[in-house]
Legacy VTK file of the C-alpha trace (Angstrom):
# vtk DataFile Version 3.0
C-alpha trace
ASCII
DATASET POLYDATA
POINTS 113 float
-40.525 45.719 30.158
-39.704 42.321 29.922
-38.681 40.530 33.216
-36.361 37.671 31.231
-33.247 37.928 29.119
-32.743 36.543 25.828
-29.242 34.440 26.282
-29.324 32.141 22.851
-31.776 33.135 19.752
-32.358 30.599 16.749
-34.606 30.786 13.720
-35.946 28.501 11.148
-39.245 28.435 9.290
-40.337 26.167 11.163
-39.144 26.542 15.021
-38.259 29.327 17.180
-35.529 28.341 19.695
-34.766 29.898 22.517
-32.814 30.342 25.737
-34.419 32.827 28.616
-33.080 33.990 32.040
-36.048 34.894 34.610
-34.490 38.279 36.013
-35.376 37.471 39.501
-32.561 39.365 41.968
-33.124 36.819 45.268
-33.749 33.348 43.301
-30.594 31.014 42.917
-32.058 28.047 41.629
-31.228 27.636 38.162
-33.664 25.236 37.149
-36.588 28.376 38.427
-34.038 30.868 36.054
-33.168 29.330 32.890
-35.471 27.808 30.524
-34.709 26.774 26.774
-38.232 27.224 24.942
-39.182 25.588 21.780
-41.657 27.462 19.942
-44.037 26.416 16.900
-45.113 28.606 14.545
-47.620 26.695 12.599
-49.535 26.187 15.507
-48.368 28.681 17.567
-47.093 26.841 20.754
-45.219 27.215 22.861
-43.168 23.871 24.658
-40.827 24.407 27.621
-37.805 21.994 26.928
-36.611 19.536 29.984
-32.865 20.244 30.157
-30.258 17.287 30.581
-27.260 18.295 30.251
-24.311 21.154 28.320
-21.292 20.582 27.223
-18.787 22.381 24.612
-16.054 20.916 22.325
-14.678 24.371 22.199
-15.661 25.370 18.899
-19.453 23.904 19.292
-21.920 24.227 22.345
-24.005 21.220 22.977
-27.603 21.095 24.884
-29.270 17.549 25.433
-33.218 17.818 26.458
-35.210 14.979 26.686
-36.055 14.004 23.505
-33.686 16.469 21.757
-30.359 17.350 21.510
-29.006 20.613 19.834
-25.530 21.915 19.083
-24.512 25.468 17.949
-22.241 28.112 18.046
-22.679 32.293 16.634
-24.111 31.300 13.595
-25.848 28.333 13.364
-27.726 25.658 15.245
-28.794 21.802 14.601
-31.646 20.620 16.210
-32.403 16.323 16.267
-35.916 15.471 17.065
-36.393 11.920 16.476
-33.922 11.627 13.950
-34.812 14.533 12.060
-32.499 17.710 11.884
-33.949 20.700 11.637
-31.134 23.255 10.722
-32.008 27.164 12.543
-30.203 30.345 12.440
-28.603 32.594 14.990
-30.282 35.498 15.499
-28.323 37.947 17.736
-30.301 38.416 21.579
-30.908 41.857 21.806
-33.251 41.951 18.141
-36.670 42.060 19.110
-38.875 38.821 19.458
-41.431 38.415 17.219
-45.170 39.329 17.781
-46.140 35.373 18.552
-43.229 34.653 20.254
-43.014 37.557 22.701
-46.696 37.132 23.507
-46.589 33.264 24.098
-43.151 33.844 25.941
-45.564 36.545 28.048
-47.948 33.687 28.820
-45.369 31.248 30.062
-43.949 33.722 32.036
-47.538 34.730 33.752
-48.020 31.188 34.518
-44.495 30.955 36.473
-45.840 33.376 38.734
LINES 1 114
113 0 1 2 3 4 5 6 7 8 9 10 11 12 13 14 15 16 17 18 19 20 21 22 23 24 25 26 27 28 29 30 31 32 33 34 35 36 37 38 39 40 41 42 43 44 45 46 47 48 49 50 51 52 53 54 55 56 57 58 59 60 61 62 63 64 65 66 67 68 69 70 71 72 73 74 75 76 77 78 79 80 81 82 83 84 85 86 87 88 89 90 91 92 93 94 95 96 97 98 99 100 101 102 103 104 105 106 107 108 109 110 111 112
């Protein structure tokens, strides 16, 4: 069982994106809940993003990590990364993860502990 829930799910060939919530009943500190994970799959890593800030224009959602910004909404999501966008998919939360990503997801997860 996993001890996390899958809030925001996005897709490219590239890049697995990925918003989790810790499922920890007593903790209230969000920044020991939530974590947006950017995963790799050429090389199979896995990089926890440094949040900076959300905001919403309504019909978009906006993110801003360091180094990154993303904006989305149901269907679609735009990553920048130094200048480059990297365009990803919406994948709805409750389809299974894939193989790679579950088990590096696992591994961050053991190391919060």
């Amino acid at each position: 069982m996993n001890n996390f829930k899958t809030l925001f799910h996005f897709e490219s060939e590239i890049f697995s994106l990925i918003e989790i919530k810790r499922l920890l009943p007593n903790e209230t500190e969000k920044s020991k809940l939530y974590f947006w994970l950017l995963f790799d799959k050429a090389v199979l890593k896995l990089q926890k993003l440094v949040f900076v800030s959300m905001s919403s224009d309504g019909e978009l959602e906006f993110r801003v990590f360091e180094n990154l910004r993303l904006s989305f909404d149901k269907q679609k999501a735009l990553l920048v990364s130094n200048n480059i966008e990297f365009q990803l998919k919406a994948v709805p939360t409750d389809v299974n993860l894939t193989g790679n990503l579950q088990l590096a997801i696992g591994e961050f997860m053991d190391k919060m502990c």
